[in-house]
N, C-alpha and C positions, 0 to 999 in steps of 0.2 A: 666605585671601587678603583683604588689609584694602581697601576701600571705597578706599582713597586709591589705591593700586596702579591696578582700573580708572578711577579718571578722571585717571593718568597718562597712561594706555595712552589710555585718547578723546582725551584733550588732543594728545600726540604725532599720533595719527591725525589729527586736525583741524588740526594745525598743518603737515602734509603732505601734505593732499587733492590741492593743484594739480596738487604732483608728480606725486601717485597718479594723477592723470588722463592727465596728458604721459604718463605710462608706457603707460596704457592707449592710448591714442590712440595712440603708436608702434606699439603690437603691430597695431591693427585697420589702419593704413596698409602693411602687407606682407599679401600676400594670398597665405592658402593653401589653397586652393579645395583640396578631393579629390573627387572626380578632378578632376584628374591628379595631385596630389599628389608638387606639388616642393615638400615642407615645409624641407627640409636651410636653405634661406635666413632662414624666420624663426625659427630657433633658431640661427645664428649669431648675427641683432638680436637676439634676447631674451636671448642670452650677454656682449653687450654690454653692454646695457643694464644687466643684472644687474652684470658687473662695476666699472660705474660708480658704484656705489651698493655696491661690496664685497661681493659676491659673486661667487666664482671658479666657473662651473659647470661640472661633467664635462662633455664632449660626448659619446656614445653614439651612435655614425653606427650601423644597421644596414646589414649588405652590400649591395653594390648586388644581388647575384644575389636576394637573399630579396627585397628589396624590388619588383624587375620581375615576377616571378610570382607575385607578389600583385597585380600590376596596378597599382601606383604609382612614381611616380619617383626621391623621396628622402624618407628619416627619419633625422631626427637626433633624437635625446632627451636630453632633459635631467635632470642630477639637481645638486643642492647639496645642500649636507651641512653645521650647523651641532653639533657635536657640544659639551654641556655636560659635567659633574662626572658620573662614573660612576654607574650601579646608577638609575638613572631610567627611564623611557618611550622611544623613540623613533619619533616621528609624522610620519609621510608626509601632504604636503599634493599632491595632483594635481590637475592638469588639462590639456586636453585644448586645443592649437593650430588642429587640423587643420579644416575645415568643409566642407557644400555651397557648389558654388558658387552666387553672390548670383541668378541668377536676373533676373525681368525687374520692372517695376513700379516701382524706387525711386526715391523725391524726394528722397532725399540719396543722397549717393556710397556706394556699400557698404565704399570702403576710405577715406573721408575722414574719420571718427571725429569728424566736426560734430557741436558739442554745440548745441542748440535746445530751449529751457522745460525745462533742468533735465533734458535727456536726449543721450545720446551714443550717435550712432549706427553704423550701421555691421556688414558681416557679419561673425560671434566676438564681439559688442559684451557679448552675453549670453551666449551659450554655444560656447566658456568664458574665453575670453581674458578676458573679466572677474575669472577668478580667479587667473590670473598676477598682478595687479595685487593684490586682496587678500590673498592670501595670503603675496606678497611685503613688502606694506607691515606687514599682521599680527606676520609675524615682526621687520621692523624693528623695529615700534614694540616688539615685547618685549626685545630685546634693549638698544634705549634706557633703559630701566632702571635696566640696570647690576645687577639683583641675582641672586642666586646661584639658578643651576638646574639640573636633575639632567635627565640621556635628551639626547636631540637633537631634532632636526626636517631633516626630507628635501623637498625639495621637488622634485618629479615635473613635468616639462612635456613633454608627449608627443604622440603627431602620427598616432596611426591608429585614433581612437576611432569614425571614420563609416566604417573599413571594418571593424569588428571590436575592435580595440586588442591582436592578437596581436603585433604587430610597436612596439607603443609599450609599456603594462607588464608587458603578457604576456610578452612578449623581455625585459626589465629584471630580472624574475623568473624566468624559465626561466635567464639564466644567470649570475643568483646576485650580481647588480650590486647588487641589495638586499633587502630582507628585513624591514620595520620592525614593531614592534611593535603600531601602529594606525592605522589610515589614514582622513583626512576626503579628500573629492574634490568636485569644483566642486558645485553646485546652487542652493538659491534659498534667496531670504532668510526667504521668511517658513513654512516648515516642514523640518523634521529627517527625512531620509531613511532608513530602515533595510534596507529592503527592492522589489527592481525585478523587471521583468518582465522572462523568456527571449526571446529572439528567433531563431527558425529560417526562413533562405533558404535556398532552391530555385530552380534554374534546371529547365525544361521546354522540354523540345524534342518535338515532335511530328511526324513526318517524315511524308511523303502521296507522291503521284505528278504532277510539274507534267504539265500538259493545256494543248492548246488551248482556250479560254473559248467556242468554236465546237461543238466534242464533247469537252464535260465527262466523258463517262464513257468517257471514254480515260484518266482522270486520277483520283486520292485526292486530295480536297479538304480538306490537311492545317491550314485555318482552321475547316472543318466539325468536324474530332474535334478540335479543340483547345477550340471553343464546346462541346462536350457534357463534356471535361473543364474547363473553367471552372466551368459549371451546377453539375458534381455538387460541385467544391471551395466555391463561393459558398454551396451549399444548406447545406455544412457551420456557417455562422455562424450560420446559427438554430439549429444544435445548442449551438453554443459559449456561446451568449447565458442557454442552460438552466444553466450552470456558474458556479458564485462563488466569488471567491475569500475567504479570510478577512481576507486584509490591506487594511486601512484603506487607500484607494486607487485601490486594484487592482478593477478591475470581474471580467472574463471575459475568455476569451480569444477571438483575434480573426484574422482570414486577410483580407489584400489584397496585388493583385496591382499590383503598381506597374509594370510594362512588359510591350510585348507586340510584336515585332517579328515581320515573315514576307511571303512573297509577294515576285514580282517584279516583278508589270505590272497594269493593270486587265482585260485582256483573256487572264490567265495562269489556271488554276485554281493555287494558294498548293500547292507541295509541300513547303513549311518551313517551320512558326510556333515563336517561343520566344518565354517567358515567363518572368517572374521574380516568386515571391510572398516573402511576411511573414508569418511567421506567430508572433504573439505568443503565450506563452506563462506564465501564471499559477504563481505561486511554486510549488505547489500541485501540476504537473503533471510528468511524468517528460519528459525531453526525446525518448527512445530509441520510447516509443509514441507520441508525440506526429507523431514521421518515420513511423512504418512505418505509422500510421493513413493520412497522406497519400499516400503511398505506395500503399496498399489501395486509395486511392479513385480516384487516379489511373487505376491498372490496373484497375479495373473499369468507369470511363468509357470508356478508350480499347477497352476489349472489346468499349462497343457498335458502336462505328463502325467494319465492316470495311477492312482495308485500311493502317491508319495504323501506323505503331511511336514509339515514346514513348522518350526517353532525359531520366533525371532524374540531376540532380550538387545536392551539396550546396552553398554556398556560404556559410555559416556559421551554427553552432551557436554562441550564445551563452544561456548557462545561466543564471536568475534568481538574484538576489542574495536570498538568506534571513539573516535574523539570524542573528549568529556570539554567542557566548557571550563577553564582554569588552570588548565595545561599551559600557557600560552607563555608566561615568565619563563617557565621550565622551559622548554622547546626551545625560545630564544636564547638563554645562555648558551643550552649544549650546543648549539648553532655556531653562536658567534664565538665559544672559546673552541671549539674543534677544531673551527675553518682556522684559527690563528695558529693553532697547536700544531695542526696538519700540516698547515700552509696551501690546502686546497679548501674547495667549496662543499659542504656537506649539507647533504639536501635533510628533508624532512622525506619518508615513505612510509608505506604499508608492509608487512610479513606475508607470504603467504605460510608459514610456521603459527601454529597457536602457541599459545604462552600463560602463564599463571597470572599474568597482567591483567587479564578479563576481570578478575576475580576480586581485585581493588575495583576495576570500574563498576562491577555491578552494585558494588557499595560506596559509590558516587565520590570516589576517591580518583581524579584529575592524575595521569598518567603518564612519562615516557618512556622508551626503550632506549639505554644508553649504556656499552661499556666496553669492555676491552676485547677486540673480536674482529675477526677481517673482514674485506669487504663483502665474501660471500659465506653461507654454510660449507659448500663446495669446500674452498678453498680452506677450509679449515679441519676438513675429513673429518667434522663431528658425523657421530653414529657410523665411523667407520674406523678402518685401520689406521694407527700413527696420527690421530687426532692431536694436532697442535696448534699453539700460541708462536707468535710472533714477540719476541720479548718487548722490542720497542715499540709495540701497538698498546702491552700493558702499561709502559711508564708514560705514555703521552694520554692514551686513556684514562688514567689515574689524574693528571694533572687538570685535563679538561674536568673530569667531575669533581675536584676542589676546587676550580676558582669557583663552578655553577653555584657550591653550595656556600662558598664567599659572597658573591651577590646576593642570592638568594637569603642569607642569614645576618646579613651583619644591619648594625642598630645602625 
């Protein structure tokens, strides 16, 4: 591919930044908090949108029945489909609509998409509705051109990556809606993802006997064996901490408990506590011992404290993304046009973040993580207050992924 080609492709992207913004800015001004997750609304606007600028996009509503017992409202998923000259590639670009909701603390509106010093904010600002916008202008600008290209490109927008992403690519692949030959999915700009960490929740229930807080030992104090099965799963990360992983990134693996509800009154002794943990899991490890360990420990906490019974449910299995064999073209472009676009070196790493990317590889679909996004989560206060983009990470991001998919596609 000649030198002129990419600074067609920057040129176009630079002569269509504003646009690229208004787009972004429409997508973060509809808000699609999960939970509760009425996404079905901004995938009509971003059907729009898209159409306005020629793109006709499938809509993919999943049922409402799958949708409610999963605990959310609506999903619609998106796919477009530029198909070129036969016997080529064809490359899935994803990302993911759906988000926590914004939460408390912020100095700009979570859905007002103000831009302030060269940053635009807003919750999805970064992750990922940022990459709706790159990867849709990406493909514009290749297509501006005009020159001759073999495969296609898919572009994925989907809406159930914060509870899982069973019901966003997982459903889009389970029933055969698509199938592409290699897939980039949202991520950051200044490193090449190949590989992410498992993630196993657990919900815990720990049942007691309520009491009067007057004569407790009329009662199982079901806060009491729920603190000795805390203890013994917390004790487990100093075990976790002994464990490394190989992939650049990835530290060890890691258990937190993010919720813990129970009890009735102050003056009640607690005969229900439930809890809900995390438990990260290193490329590295099996997912199936990884449960039954927890499991073990569980059940030999709740052994010491008579009295209690324990009910444990799964609430999802998501398996680590390990490099797939056929990644290898991908990888090296995002590499070498990053590093030029940047003008620094941009490595290749691991997440410890899971992602919806698993979910191509287990259907033997060769993988990157690549897109407009800073160097850390951190520093982007995703899943926090004033979650922002860097604007000029999205227009050099955008450019990196059109020349990729210039190499990648042309006859």
């Amino acid at each position: 591919m000649s030198q002129t080609v990419y600074e067609q492709l920057d040129a176009w992207i630079d002569a269509h930044f504003d646009e690229e913004i208004r787009f972004l800015q429409a997508l973060v001004q509809v808000p699609t908090d999960t939970p509760p997750g009425n996404n079905a609304p901004h995938a009509r606007r971003t059907a729009e949108l898209l159409l306005a600028m020629g793109y006709a996009a499938e809509a993919h509503a999943v049922p409402d029945d799958e949708v409610k017992a999963y605990g959310l409202e609506s999903i619609t998923n998106l796919i477009v489909r530029r198909q070129f000259a036969d016997g080529g590639t064809v490359i899935a670009l994803n990302a993911h609509g759906d988000v926590v909701p914004p939460g408390e603390g912020w100095t700009h509106g979570p859905y007002s998409g103000e831009i302030v010093d060269g940053k635009l904010y807003g919750r999805a600002a970064a992750v990922s509705k940022s990459d709706f916008a790159s990867y849709t202008f990406a493909l514009r600008a290749l297509e501006s051109l005009g020159i001759q290209l073999r495969g296609g490109v898919e572009l994925h927008f989907t809406y159930d990556e914060e509870f899982g992403g069973e019901l966003g690519p997982g459903w889009l692949l389970k029933k055969g809606l698509t199938k592409p030959d290699l897939l980039l999915a949202a991520g950051f700009s200044y490193q090449v993802v190949t590989a992410h960490n498992g993630c196993l929740q657990m919900e815990v229930t720990v049942h007691g006997k309520m009491a009067h807080a007057a004569i407790p030992d009329t009662g199982v104090d079901a806060l009491q064996g729920a603190v000795a099965i805390l203890n013994a799963l917390y004790a487990q990360n100093a075990e976790y901490r002994k464990v490394s992983s190989q992939v650049e990134g990835i530290t060890h693996p890691y258990l937190n408990v993010g919720r813990i509800e129970g009890g009735t009154n102050t003056n009640v002794v607690p005969g229900k506590v439930v809890f809900k943990l995390d438990r990260r899991m290193i490329p590295e490890e099996d997912p199936a011992v990884v449960e039954a360990r927890i499991r073990e420990v569980i059940a030999q906490a709740a052994a010491s404290y008579p009295g209690i019974t324990v009910e444990i449910k799964r609430l999802l299995l998501a398996r680590a993304l390990k490099p797939l064999a056929g990644n290898q073209a991908l990888v090296d472009a995002l590499q070498t046009h990053a590093s030029a676009v940047f003008g620094e070196a941009i490595p290749t790493s691991g997440t410890p973040l899971y992602t919806d990317v698993r979910l191509y590889g287990e259907h033997g679909i060769p993988a990157a993580i690549y897109g407009a996004g800073p160097r850390t989560v951190l520093e982007s206060h995703a899943k926090r207050a004033d979650e922002h983009l860097v604007l000029e990470d999205l227009r050099r991001a955008t450019q990196v992924v059109a020349r990729t998919l210039a190499d990648l596609l042309s006859a």
